[in-house]
C-alpha positions as CSV (number, residue, x, y, z in Angstrom):
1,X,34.4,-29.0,40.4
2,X,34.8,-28.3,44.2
3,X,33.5,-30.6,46.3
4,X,30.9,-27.8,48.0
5,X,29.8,-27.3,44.4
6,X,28.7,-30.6,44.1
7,X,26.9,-31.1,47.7
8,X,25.4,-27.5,46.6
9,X,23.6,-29.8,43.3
10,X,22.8,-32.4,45.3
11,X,20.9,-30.5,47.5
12,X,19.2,-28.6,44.9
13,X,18.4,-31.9,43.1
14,X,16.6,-33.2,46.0
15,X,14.6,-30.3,46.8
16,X,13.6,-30.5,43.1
17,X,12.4,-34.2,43.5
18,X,10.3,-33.6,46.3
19,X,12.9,-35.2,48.9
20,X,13.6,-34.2,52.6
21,X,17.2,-34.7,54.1
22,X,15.5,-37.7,56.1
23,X,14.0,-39.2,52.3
24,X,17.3,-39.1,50.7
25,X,19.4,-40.7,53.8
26,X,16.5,-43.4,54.3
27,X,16.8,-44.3,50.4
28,X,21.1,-43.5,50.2
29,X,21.4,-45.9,53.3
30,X,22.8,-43.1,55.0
31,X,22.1,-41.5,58.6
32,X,19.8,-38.3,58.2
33,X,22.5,-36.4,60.0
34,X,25.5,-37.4,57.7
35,X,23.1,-36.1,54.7
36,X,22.5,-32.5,56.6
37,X,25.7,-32.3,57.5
38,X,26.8,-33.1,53.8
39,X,24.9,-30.9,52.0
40,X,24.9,-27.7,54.5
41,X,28.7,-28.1,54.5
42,X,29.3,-29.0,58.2
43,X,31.3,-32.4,57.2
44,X,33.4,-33.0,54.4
45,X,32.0,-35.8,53.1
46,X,33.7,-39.6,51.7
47,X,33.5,-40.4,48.3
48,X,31.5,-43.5,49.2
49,X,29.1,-41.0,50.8
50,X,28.9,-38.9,47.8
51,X,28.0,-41.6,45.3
52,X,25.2,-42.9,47.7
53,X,23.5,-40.0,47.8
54,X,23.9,-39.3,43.7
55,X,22.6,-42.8,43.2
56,X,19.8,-42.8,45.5
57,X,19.0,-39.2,43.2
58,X,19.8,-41.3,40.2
59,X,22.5,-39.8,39.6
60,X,26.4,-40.4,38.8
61,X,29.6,-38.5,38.4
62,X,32.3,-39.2,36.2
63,X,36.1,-39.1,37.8
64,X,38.4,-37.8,35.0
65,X,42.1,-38.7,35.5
66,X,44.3,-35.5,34.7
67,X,47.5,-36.6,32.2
């Protein structure tokens, strides 16, 4: 899965809860900016930025290695 793919869920998933850009970063421990810019596709995102956001949705991802 691309990584625009998965900031395209993200995004989706907030709007479902209820959350504003500002909601998620405040609960992620992130900057309101970083999540925009995240999840409109300005920034290419670091993992560690990824899984804060998914855990603040309470959400995870699972990393499968390829043989």
């Amino acid at each position: 899965m691309k990584e625009s793919d998965i900031c395209k869920q993200i995004k989706e998933i907030m709007w479902a809860k209820g959350m504003t850009y500002e909601g998620l970063a405040n609960k992620a421990g992130l900057g309101t900016t970083t999540v925009f810019d995240m999840l409109n596709g300005k920034k290419s995102p670091k993992a560690e930025t990824l899984f804060r956001a998914l855990d603040a949705l309470g959400l995870s991802i699972e990393i499968v290695e390829k043989e």
